[in-house]
VEXDREN-2710 file (C-alpha; in Angstrom, 1 decimal):
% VEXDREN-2710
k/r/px/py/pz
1/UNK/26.7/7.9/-35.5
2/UNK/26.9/11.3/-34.1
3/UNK/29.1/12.7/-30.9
4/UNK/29.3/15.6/-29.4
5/UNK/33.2/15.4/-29.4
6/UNK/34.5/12.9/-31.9
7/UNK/37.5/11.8/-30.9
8/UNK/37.1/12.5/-27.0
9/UNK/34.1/10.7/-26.4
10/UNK/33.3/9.9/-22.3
11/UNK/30.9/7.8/-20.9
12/UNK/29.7/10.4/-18.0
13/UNK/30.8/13.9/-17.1
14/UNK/31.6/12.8/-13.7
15/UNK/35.2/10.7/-13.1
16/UNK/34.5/7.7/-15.7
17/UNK/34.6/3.8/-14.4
18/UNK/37.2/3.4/-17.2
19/UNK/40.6/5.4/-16.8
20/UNK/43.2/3.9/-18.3
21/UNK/45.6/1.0/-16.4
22/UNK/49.2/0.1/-17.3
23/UNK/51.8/-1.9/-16.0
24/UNK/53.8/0.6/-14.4
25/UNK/50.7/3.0/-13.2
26/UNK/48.7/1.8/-10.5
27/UNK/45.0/0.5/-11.2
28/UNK/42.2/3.4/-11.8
29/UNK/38.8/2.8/-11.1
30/UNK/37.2/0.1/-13.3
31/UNK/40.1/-0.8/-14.7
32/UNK/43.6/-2.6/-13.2
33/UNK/46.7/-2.6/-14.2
34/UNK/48.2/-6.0/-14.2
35/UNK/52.4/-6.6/-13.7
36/UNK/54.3/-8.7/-15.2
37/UNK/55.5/-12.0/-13.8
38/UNK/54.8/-12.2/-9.9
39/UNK/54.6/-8.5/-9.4
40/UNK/51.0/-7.7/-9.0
41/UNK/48.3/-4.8/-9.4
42/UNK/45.3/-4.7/-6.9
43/UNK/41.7/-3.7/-8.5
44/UNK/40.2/-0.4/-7.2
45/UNK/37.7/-0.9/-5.3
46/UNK/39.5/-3.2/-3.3
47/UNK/39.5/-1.0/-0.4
48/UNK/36.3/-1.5/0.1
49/UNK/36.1/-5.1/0.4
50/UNK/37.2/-7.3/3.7
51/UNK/40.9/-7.9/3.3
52/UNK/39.6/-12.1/2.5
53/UNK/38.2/-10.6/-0.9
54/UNK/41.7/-9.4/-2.3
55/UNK/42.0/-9.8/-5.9
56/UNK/45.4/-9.8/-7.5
57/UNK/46.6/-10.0/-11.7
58/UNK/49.8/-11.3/-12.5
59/UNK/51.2/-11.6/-16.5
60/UNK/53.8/-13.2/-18.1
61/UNK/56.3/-10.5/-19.4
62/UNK/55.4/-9.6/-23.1
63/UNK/51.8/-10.7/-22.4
64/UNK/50.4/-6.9/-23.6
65/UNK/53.0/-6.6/-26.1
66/UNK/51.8/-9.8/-27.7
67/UNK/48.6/-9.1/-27.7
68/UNK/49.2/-5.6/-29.4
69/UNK/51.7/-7.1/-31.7
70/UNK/48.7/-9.4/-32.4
71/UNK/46.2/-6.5/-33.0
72/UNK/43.8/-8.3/-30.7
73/UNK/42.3/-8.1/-27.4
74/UNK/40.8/-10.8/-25.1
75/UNK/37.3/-11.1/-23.4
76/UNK/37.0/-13.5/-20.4
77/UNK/34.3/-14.5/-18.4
78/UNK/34.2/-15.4/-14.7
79/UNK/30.4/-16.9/-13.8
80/UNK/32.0/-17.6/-10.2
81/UNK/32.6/-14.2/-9.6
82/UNK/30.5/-12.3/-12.5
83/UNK/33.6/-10.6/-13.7
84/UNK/33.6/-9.9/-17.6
85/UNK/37.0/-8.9/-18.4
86/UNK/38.4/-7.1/-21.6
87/UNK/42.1/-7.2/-22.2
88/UNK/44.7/-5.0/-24.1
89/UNK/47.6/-3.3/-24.6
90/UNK/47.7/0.1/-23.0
91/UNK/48.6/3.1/-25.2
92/UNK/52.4/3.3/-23.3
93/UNK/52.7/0.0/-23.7
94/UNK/51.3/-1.8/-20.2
95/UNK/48.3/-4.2/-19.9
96/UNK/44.8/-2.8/-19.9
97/UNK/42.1/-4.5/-17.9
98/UNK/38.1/-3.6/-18.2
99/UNK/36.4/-5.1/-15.8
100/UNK/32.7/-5.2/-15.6
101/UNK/29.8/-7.1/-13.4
102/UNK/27.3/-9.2/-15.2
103/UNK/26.1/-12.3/-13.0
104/UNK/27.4/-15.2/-13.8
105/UNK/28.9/-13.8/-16.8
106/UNK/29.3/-17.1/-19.1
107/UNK/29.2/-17.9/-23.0
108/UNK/31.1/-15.0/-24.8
109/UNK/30.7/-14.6/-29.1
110/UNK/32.0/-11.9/-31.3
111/UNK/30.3/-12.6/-34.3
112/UNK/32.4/-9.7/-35.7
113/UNK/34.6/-6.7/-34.0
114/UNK/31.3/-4.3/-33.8
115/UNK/28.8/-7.0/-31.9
116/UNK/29.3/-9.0/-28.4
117/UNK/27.5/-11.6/-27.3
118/UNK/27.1/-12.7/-23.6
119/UNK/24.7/-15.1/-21.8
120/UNK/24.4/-14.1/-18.0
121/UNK/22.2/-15.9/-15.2
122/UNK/19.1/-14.9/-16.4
123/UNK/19.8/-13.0/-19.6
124/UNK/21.5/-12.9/-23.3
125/UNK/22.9/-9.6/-23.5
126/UNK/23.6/-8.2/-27.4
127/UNK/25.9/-5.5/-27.3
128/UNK/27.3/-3.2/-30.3
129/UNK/30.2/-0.7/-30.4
130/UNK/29.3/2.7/-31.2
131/UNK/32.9/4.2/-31.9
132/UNK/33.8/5.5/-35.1
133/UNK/36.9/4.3/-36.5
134/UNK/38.5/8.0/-35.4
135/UNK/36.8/8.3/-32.0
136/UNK/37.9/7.2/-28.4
137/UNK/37.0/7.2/-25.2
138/UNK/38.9/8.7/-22.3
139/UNK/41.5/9.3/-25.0
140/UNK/42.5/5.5/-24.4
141/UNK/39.8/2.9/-25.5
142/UNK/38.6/2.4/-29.6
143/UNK/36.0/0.2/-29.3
144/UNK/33.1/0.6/-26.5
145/UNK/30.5/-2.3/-26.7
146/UNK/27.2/-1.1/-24.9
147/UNK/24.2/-3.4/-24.3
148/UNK/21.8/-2.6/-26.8
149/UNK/19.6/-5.7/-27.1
150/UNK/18.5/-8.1/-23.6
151/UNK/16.5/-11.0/-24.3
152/UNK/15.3/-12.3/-20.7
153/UNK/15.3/-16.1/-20.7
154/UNK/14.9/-17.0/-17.6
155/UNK/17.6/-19.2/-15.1
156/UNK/17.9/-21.7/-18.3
157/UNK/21.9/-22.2/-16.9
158/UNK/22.5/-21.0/-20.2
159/UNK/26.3/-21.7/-21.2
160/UNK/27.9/-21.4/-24.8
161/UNK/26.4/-18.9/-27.6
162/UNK/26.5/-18.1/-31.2
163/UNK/25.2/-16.4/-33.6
164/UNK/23.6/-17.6/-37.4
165/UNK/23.8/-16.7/-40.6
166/UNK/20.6/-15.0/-40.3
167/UNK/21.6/-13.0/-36.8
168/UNK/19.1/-15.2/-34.5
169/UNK/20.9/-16.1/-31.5
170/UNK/21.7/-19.6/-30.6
171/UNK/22.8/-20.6/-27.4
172/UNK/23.3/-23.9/-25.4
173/UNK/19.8/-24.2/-22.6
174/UNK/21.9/-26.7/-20.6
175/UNK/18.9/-27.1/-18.0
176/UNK/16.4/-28.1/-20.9
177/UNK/19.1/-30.3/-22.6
178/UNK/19.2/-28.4/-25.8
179/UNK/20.5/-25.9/-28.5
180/UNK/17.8/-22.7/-28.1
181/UNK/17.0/-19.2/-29.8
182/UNK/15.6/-16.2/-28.4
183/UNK/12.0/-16.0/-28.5
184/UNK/9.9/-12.9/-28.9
185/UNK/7.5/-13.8/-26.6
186/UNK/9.1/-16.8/-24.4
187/UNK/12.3/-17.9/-22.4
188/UNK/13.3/-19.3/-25.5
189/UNK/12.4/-21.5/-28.5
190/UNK/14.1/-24.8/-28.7
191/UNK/16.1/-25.7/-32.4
192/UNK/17.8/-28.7/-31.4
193/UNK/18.4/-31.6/-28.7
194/UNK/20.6/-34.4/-28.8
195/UNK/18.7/-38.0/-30.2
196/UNK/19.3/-39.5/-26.6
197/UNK/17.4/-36.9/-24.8
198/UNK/13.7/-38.3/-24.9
199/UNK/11.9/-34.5/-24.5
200/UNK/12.4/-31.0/-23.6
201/UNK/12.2/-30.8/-19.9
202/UNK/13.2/-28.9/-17.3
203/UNK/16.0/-31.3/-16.1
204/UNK/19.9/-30.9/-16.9
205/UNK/20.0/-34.9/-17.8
206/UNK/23.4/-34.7/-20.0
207/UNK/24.7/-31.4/-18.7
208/UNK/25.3/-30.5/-22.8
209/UNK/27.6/-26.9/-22.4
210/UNK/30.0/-26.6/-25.5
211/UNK/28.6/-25.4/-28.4
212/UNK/31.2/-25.2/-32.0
213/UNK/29.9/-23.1/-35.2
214/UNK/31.3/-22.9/-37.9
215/UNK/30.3/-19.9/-40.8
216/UNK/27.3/-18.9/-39.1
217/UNK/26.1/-22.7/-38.4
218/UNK/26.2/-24.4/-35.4
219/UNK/28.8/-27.9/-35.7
220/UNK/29.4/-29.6/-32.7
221/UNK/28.0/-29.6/-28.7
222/UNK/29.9/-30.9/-26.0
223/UNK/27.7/-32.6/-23.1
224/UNK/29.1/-34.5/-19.5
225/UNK/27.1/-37.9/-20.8
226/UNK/24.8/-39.2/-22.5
227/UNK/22.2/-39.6/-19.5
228/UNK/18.6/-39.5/-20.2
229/UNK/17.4/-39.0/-16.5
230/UNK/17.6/-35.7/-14.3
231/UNK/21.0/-35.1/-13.1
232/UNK/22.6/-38.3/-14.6
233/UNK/25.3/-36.6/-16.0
234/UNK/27.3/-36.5/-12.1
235/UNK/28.1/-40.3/-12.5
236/UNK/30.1/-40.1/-16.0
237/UNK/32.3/-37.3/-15.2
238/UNK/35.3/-39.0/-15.1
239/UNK/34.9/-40.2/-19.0
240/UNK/31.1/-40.1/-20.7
241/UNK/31.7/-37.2/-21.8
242/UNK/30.5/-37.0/-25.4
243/UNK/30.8/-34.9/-29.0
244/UNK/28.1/-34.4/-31.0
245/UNK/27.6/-34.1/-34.6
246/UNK/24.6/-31.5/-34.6
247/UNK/23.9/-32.1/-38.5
248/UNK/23.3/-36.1/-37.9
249/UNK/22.9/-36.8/-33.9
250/UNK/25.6/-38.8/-34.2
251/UNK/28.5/-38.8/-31.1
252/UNK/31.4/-38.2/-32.7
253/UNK/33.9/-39.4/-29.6
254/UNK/32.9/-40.6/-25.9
255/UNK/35.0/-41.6/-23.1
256/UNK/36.0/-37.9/-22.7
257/UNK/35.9/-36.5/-19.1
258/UNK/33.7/-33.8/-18.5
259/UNK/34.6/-31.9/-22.3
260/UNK/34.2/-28.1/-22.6
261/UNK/35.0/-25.2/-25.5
262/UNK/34.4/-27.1/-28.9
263/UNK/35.6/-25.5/-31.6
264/UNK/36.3/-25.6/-35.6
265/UNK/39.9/-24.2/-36.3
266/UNK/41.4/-25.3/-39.3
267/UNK/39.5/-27.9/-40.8
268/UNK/40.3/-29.3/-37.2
269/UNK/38.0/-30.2/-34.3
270/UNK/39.4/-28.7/-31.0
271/UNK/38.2/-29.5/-27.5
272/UNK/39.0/-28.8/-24.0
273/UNK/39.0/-32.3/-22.4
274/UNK/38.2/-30.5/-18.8
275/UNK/38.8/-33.8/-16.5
276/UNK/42.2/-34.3/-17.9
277/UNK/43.4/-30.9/-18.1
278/UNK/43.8/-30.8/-22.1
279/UNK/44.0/-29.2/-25.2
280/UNK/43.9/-31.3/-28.3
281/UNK/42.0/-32.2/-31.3
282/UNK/39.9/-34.9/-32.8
283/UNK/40.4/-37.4/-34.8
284/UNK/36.6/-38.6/-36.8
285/UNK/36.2/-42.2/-37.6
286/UNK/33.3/-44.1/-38.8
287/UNK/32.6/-45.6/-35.6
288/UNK/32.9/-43.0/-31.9
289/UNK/34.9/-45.8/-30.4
290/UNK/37.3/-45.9/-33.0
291/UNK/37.8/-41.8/-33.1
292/UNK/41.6/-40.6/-30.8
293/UNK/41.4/-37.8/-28.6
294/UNK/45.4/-35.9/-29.5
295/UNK/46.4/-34.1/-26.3
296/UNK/48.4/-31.1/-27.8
297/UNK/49.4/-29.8/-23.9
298/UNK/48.0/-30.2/-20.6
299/UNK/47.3/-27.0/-18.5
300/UNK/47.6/-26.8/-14.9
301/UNK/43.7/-26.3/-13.8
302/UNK/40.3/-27.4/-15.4
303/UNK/40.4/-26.2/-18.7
304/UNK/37.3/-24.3/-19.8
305/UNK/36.9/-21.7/-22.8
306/UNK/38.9/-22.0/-26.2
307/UNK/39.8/-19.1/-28.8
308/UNK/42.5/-19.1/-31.5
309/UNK/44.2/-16.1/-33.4
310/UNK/46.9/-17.4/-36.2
311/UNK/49.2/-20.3/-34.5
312/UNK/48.0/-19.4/-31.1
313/UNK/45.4/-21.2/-28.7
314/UNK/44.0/-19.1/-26.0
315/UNK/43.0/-21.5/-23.1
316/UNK/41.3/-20.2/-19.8
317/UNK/41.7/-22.3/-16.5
318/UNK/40.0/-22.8/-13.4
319/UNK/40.2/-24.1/-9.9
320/UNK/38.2/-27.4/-9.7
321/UNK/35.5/-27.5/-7.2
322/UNK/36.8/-30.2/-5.7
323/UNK/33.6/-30.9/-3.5
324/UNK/31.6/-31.6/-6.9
325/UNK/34.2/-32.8/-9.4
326/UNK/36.7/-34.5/-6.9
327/UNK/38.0/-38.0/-8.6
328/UNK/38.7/-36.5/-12.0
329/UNK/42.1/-37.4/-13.5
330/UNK/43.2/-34.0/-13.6
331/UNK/43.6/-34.6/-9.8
332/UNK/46.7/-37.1/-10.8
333/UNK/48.0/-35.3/-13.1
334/UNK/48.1/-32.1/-11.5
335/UNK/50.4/-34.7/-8.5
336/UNK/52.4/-36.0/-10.7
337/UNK/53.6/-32.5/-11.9
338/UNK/53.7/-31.2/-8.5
339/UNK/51.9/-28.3/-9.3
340/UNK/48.4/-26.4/-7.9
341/UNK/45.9/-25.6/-9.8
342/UNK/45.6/-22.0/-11.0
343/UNK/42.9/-19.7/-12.7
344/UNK/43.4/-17.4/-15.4
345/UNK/44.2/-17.4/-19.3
346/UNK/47.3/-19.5/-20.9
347/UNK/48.7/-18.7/-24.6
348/UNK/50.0/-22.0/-26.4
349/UNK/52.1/-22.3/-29.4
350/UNK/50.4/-24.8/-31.8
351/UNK/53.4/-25.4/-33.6
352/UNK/55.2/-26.2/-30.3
353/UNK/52.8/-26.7/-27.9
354/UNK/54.3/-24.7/-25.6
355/UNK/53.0/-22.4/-23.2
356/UNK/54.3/-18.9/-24.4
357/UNK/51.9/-16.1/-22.5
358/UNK/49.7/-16.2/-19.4
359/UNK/47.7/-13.8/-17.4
360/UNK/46.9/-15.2/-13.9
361/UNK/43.8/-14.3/-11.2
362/UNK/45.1/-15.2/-7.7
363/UNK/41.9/-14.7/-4.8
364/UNK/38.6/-15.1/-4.7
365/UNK/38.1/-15.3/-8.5
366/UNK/38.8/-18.9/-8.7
367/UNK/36.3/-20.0/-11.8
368/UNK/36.6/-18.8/-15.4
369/UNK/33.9/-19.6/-17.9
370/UNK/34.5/-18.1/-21.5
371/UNK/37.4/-16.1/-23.0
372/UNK/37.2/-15.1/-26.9
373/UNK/39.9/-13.4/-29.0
374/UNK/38.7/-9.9/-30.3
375/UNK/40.4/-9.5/-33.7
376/UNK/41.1/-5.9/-35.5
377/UNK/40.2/-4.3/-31.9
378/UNK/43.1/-2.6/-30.3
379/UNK/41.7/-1.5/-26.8
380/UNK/38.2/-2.5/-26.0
381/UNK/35.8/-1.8/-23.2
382/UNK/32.2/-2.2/-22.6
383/UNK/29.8/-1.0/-19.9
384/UNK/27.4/-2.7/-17.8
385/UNK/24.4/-1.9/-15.7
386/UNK/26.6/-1.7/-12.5
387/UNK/27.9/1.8/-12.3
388/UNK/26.2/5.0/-13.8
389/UNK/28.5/5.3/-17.3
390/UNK/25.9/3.7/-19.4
391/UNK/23.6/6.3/-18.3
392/UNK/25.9/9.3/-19.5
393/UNK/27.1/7.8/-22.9
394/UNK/24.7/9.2/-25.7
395/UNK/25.3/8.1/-29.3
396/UNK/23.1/8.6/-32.2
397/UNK/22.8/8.1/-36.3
398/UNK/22.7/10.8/-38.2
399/UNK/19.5/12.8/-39.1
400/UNK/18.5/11.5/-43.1
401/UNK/18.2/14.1/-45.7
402/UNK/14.6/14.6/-47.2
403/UNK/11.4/12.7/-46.4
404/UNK/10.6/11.4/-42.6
405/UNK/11.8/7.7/-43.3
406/UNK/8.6/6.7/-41.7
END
């Protein structure tokens, strides 16, 4: 790849979207600065919003320290909102939040630290980072993924996404009931559905939304029920909620309530039992009925979007729409604590299952999708198609020697 200036690349030659945030500097455009416990930094353009539309970041202290300690940022996605966030440790030391608009921003895959992966309303976005290991941008950010692939699919309510061993995209098509690829020349082209479902049809019958791989292979899918009729996954959200085996059909576990963020970890199945507020594991037996749900720790909020790094379990949380998912037994549990629901990221300690980190979204951003942990990447950013940098940034490979490589 070749820059004009190496190590001082810019995305524009105006102001860029992207100055650098820290804890103890106020918030620059396109980027906030978020304080540590209740103290607060406001995002830029918040002046030009109705005072209603306020959006606040609160951490826990440590929280950039950790994740710099950690070598790793953190990518979360807010459909609600269409937020896609990138998190980091600042250069002096403060938290450094990217935020970029993508409507309803929602499954998130780094298939490594050079490629991002996110499914939007109407679009699967492949981006790629075209830094050098000795370049930055604004003298702050390493990494800077820009969308370089956009397969348009249509409103398919698309919701997790992966990549395979051969670099196809897979992704869950929640409306059609199925696991999908990209197609060349269509919305998509269907690779999987659950046994129960009796056809591909435009009707989300099980509302199926989690999606686990494992090496490049797709594991495991998450779905609300088992329902084979349009919409008859609303009556079994309090516990039809399913696991599937992708490899043989089979459910692995029912009687969860309304499941979300399946993932392989250890030679461990991990969910996020969404109803209940949990994080735990499964436990296979021969029959579904005879498999236990473990609750490692319950989170105050619905619990949507898993990533670990080492002993660490990164778990976002949402406000529940209580008009749509009011009777769930997070409800109880949520009393009996005598806490409120909150939205934003929580850091457990597998070994203790205790909470040890948290970053915390207090206004209208109320719903999180997707968050994934972005290893060997120290300060990432990415651009979008809502502000003029992605016009401005201009990267290239180098010229080959010789022959036109024709």
């Amino acid at each position: 790849m070749s820059e004009e200036k190496p190590n001082t690349a810019s995305p524009s030659d105006e102001k860029p979207d992207s100055a650098a945030g820290s804890q103890d500097s106020s918030a620059s455009p396109g980027n906030e600065a978020a304080k540590p416990a209740d103290e607060t930094a406001k995002p830029a353009d918040e002046a030009a919003k109705p005072a209603e539309e306020k959006v606040t970041y609160s951490v826990s202290p440590g929280f950039s320290a950790f994740l710099g300690a950690q070598k790793v940022g953190l990518a979360i996605s807010s459909y609600q909102s269409g937020k896609f966030y990138l998190l980091s440790q600042n250069t002096d030391g403060g938290l450094l939040v990217d935020e970029r608009f993508h409507r309803k921003a929602m499954g998130i895959c780094f298939p490594d630290e050079h490629t991002l992966l996110l499914a939007t309303l109407f679009q699967i976005i492949k981006f790629k980072n075209v830094l050098e290991a000795d370049q930055q941008i604004n003298n702050v950010f390493d990494t800077c993924y820009v969308p370089r692939q956009i397969f348009v699919t249509g409103e398919l309510d698309a919701h997790d996404v992966g990549q395979l061993k051969d670099d196809r995209i897979v992704f869950v098509n929640t409306l059609y009931n199925c696991l999908a690829t990209t197609s060349d020349r269509h919305s998509f082209t269907p690779l999987w559905k659950p046994p129960f479902i009796s056809k591909i049809v435009k009707e989300d019958r099980c509302h199926m939304n989690g999606l686990a791989m494992e090496d490049g292979v797709p594991r495991y899918v998450t779905a609300v029920s088992k329902s084979d009729t349009i919409d008859g996954w609303r009556d079994r959200r309090f516990a039809g909620g399913i696991i599937i085996d992708i490899a043989t059909g089979e459910i692995v576990i029912g009687g969860l309530s309304m499941p979300h963020s399946p993932r392989v970890y250890r030679d461990k199945l991990w969910v996020l039992n969404s109803g209940t507020g949990e994080l735990g594991w499964v436990e296979r037996a021969e029959k579904a009925q005879d498999a236990k749900f473990h609750p490692v720790v319950f989170c105050p909020g619905f619990v949507r979007g898993l990533s670990f790094h080492g002993k660490f379990a990164f778990v976002g949380l949402s406000k529940p729409r209580y008009q749509r998912f009011e009777g769930l037994a997070l409800d109880k549990k949520l009393e009996d604590a005598d806490s409120e629901p909150w939205c934003g990221v929580q850091v457990i300690d597998l070994d203790t299952g205790v909470c040890v980190h948290w970053f915390r979204i207090d206004g209208p951003v109320a719903e999180l999708y997707d968050l994934s942990v972005v290893s060997g990447v120290m300060r990432p950013m990415s651009l979008s198609f809502a502000s003029n940098e992605v016009l401005g940034l201009i990267t290239h490979d180098e010229l080959a020697e010789g022959a036109p490589a024709f």
